[in-house]
C-alpha positions in Angstrom: 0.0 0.0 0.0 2.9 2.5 0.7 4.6 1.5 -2.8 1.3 1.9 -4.4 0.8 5.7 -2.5 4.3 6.6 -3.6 4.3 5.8 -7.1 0.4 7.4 -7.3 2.6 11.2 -5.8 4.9 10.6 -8.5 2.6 9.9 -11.2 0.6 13.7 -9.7 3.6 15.2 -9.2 4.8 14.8 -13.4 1.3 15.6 -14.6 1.3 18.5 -12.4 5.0 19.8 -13.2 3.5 19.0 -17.2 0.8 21.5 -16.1 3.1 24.2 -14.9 5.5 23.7 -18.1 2.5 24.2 -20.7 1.0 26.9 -18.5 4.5 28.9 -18.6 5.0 28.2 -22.3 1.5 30.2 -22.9 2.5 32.7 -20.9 5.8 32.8 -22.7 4.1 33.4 -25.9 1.4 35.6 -25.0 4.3 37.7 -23.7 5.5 37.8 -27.3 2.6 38.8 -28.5 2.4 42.0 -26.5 3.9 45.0 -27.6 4.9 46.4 -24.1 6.8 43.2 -22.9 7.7 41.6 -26.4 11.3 42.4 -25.7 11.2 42.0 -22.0 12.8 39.4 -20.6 12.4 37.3 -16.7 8.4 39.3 -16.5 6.0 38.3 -13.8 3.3 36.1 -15.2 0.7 38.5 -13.4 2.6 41.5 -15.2 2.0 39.5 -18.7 -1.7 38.7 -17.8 -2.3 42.4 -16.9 -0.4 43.8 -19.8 -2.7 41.2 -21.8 -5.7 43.0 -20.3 -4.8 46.1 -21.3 -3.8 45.4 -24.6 -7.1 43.4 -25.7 -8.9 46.5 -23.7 -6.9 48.7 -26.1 -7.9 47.0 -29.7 -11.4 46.6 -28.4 -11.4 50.5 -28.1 -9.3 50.9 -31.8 -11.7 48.6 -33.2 -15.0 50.0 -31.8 -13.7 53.4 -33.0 -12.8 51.8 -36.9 -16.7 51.3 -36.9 -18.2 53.6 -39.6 -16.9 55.2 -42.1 -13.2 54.2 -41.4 -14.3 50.8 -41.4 -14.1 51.1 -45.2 -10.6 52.3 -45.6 -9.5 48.9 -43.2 -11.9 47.5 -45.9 -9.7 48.5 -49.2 -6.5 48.0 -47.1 -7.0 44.5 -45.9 -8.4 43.5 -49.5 -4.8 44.6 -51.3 -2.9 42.2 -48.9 -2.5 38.8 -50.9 -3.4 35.6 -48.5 0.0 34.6 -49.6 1.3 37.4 -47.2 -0.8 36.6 -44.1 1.3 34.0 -41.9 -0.2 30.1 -41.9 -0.7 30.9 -37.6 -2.7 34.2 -38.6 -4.7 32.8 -41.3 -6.9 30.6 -39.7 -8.1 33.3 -37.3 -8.3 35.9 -39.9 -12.0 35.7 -40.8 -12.9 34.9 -36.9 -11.3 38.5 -35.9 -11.8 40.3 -39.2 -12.7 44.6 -39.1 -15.1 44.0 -40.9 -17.3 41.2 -39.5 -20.0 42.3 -37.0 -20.2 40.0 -33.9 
């Protein structure tokens, strides 16, 4: 029964440390995707999540204020780029978050 108790904490303890590992790579690329800590290095993962926050809060604003008659120029701009241009990561979310889509 002892054996059996130990080798149940080891099998928790590597799927938790697995846990932490994937968590901290997300962080690691949010980070990335950030412009205020993109080329920060050794950040708190609350300082990421908060800077997160703020950004999303920030293109929720740009967008909401693209509504309208700006909306159009986005339009003609975003037509001219070829799909060829638009990275294989981007593409798939491209229609999802497009300007001009109403959610």
């Amino acid at each position: 029964a002892d054996q059996r108790e130990q080798a149940r904490k080891l099998s928790h303890s590597a799927i938790e440390r697995r846990r932490r590992e994937r968590i901290n790579d997300k962080i690691v690329q949010l980070r990335q995707l950030i412009p205020s800590c993109a080329n920060q290095e050794h950040l708190h993962k609350m300082t990421v999540l908060q800077s997160a926050i703020d950004y999303i809060t920030y293109l929720k604003e740009v967008v909401s204020r693209l509504d309208g008659e700006d909306r159009v120029h986005v339009d003609l701009k975003m037509a001219k780029v070829p799909r060829s241009m638009v990275p294989k990561e981007v593409e798939a979310f491209t229609t999802q978050f497009s300007v001009n889509n109403k959610t």
